[in-house]
Backbone as numpy.savetxt, mean C-alpha at the origin, in Angstrom:
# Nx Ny Nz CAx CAy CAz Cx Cy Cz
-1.21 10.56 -17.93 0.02 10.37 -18.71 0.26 8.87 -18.88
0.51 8.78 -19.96 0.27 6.87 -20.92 1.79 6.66 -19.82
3.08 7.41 -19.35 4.29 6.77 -18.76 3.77 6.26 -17.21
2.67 7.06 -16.42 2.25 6.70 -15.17 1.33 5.36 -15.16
1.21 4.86 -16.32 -0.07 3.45 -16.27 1.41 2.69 -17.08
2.10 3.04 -17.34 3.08 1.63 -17.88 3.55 1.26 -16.72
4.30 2.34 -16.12 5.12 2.30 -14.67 4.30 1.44 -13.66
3.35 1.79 -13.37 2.49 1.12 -12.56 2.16 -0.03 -13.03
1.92 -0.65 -14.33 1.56 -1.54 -15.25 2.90 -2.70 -14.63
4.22 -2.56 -14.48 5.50 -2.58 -14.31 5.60 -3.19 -13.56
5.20 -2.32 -12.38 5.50 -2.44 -10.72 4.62 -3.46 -10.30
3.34 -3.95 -10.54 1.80 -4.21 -10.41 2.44 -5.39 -10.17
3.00 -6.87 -11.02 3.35 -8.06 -10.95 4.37 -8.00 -9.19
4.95 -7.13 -9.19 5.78 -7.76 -7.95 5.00 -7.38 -6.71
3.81 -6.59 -6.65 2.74 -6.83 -5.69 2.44 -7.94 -5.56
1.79 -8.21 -7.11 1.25 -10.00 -6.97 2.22 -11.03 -6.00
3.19 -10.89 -6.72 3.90 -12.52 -6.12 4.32 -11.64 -4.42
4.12 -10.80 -3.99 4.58 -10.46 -2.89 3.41 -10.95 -2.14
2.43 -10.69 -2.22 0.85 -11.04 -1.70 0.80 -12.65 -1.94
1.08 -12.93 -3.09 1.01 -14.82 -3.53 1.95 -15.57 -1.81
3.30 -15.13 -2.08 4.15 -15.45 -1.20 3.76 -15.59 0.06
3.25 -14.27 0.84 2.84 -14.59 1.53 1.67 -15.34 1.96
0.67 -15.50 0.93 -0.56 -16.05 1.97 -0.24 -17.30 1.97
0.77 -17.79 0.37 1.04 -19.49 0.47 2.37 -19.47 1.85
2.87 -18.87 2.10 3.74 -19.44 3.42 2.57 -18.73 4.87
2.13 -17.85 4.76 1.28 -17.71 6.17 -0.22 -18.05 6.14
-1.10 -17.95 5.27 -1.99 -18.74 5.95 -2.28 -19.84 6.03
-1.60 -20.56 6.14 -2.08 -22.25 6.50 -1.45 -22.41 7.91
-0.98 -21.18 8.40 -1.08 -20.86 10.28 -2.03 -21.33 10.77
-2.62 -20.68 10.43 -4.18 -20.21 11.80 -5.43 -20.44 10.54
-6.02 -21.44 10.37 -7.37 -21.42 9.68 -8.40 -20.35 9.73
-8.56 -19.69 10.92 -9.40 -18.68 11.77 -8.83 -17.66 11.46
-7.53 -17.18 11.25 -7.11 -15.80 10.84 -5.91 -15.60 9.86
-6.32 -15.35 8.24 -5.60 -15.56 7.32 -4.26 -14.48 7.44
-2.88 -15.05 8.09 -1.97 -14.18 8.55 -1.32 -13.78 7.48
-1.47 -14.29 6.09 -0.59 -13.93 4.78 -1.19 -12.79 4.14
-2.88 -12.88 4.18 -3.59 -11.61 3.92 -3.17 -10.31 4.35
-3.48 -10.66 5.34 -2.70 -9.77 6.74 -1.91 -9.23 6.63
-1.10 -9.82 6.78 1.14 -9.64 6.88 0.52 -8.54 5.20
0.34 -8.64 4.12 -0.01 -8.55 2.71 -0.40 -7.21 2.75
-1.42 -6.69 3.41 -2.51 -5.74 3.36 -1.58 -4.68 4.61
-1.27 -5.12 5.50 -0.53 -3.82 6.36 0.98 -3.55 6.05
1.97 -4.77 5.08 2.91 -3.99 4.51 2.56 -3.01 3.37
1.19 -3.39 2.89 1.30 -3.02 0.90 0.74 -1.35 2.06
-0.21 -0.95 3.32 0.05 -0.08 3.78 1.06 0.79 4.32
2.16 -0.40 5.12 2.96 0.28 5.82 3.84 1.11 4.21
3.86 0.65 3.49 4.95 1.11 2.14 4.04 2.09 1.49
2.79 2.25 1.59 1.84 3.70 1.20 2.61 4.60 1.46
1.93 4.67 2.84 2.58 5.90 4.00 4.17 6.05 3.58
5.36 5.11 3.89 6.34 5.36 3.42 6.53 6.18 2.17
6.15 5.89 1.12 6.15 5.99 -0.24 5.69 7.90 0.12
4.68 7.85 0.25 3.74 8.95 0.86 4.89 10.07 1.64
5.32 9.71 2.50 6.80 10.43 3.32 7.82 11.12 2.32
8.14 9.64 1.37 9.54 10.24 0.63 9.30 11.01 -0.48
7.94 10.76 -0.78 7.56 11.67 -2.18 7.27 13.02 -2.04
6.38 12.87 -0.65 6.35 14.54 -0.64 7.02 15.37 0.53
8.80 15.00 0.10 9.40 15.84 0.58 9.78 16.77 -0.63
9.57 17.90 -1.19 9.70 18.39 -2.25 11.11 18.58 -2.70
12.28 18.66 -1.73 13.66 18.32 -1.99 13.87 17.17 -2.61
13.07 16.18 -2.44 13.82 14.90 -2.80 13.00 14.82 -4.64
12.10 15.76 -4.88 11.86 15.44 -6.38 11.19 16.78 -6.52
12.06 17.53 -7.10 12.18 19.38 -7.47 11.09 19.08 -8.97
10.49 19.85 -9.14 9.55 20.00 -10.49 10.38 19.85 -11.78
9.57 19.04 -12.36 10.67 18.86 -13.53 10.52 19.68 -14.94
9.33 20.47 -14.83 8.85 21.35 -16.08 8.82 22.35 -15.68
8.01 23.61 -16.64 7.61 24.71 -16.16 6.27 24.57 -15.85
5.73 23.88 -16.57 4.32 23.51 -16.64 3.99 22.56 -14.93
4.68 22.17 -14.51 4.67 21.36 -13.37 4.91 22.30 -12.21
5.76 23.36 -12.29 5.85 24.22 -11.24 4.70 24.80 -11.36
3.94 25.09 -12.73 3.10 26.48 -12.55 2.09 25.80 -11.77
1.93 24.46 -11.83 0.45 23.87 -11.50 1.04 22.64 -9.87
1.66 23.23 -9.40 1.83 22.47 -7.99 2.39 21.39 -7.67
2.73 20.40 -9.24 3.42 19.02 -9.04 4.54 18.96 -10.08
5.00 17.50 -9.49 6.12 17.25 -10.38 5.90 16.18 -11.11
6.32 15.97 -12.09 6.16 14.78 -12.64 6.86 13.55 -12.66
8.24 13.43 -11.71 8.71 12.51 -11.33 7.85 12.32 -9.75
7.28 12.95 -9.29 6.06 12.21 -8.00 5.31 11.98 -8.38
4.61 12.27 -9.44 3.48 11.59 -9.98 3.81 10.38 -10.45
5.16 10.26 -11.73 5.46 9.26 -11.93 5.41 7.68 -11.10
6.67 8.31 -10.26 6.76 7.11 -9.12 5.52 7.14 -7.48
4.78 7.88 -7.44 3.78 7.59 -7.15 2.76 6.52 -7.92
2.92 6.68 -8.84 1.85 5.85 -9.57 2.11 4.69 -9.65
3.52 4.57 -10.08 3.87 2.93 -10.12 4.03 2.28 -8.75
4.24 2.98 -7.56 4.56 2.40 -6.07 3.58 2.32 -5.89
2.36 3.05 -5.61 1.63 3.49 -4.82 0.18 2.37 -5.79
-0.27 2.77 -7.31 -1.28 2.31 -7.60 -0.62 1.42 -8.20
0.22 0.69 -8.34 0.93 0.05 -8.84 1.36 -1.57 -8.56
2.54 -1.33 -7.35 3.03 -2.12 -6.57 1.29 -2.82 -5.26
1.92 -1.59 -4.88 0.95 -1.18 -3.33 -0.07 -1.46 -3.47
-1.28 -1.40 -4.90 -2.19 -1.53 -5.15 -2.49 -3.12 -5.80
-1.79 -3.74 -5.97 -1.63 -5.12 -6.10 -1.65 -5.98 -4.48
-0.48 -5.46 -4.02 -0.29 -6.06 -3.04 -1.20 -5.63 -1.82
-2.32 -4.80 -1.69 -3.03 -4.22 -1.10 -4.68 -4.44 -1.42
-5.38 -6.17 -1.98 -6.25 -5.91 -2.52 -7.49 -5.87 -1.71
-8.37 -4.85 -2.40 -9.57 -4.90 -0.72 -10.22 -6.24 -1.40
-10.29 -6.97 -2.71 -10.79 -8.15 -3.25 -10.69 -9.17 -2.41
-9.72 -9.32 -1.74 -9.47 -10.74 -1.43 -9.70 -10.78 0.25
-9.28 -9.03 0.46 -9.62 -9.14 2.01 -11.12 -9.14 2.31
-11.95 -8.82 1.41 -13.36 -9.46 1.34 -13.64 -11.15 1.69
-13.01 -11.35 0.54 -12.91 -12.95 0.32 -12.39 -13.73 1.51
-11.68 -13.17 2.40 -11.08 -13.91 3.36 -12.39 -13.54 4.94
-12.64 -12.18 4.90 -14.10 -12.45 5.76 -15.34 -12.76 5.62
-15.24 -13.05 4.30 -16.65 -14.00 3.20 -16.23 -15.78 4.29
-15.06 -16.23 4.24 -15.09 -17.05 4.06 -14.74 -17.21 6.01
-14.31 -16.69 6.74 -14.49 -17.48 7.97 -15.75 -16.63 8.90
-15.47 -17.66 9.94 -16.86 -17.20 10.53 -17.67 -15.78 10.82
-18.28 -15.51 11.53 -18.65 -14.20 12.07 -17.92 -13.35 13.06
-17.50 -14.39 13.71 -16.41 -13.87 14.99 -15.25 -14.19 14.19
-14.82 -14.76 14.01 -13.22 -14.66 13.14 -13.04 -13.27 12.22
-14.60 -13.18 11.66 -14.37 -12.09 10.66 -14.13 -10.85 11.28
-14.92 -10.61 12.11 -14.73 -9.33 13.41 -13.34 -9.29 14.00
-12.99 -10.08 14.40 -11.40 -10.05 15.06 -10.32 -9.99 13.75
-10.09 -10.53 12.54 -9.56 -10.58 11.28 -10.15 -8.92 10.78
-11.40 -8.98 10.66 -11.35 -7.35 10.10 -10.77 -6.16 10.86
-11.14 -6.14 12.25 -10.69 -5.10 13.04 -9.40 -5.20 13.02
-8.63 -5.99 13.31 -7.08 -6.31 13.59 -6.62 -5.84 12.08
-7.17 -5.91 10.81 -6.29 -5.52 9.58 -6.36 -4.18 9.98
-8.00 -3.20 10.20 -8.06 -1.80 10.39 -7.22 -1.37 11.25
-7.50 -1.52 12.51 -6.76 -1.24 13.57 -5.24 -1.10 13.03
-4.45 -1.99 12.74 -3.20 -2.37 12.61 -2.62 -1.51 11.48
-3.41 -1.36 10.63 -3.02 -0.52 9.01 -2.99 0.85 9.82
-4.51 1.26 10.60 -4.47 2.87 10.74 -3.11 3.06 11.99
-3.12 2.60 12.83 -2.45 2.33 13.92 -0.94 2.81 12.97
-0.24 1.74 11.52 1.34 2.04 11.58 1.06 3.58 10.52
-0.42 3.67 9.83 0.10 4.99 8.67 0.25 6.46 9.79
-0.75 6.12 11.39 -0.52 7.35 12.26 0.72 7.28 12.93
1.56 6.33 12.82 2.97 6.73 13.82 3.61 6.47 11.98
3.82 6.26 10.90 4.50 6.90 10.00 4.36 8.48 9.45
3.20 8.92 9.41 2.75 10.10 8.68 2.73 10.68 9.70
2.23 10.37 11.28 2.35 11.79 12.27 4.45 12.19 12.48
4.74 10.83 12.48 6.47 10.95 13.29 6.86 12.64 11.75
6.15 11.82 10.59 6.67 12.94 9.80 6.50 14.24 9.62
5.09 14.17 9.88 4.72 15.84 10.03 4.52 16.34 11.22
4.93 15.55 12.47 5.56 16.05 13.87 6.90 16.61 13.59
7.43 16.30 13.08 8.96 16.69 13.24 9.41 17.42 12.30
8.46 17.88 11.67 9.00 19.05 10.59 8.74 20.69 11.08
């Protein structure tokens, strides 16, 4: 749907400067471990999972067609899925640059910088997405 690539089209710029922001105020921390990447790549995650939570509570966005009930979705979650999620999230979440940042320091920096993004990303989407589908 041409409204889910505008929306996202939309949202996409305030990833950028959210990701810009940070790496120009955090990495010129630590030379050895780019903390703006970082900080960049486990919010544009931590706000997945979020995003992920509020969308598919099916109360909070009831099907908006008939055609959408018959076939399992709605089109206001698709909608704002698309623009948060491939959109925002997908700007501010680029695996491009988190390449580029273990391209560029050492071997051991890259190992401690790569594991610590993994670790840290899987680590907050399992206490967001389990707290949610624990407690339902």
């Amino acid at each position: 749907d041409r409204r889910d690539i505008r929306f996202s089209s939309v949202m996409a710029p305030g990833g950028v400067y959210v990701r810009d922001l940070l790496a120009k105020r955090l990495n010129s921390i630590d030379e050895r471990f780019p903390w703006g990447t970082f900080a960049a790549n486990v919010l544009g995650t931590v706000a997945i999972g979020v995003v992920t939570v509020v969308l598919s509570d099916e109360d909070n966005f009831p099907s908006d067609s008939e055609y959408a009930r018959e076939h399992g979705y709605s089109t206001t979650y698709d909608f704002l899925n698309g623009g948060l999620e491939f959109g925002f999230c997908g700007c501010l979440t680029t695996v491009s640059t988190f390449i580029a940042e273990l391209d560029r320091l050492s071997l051991r920096d890259s190992l401690r910088y790569g594991l610590a993004s993994v670790i840290t990303a899987t680590i907050c989407l399992v206490v967001i997405l389990g707290s949610y589908t624990w407690t339902r």
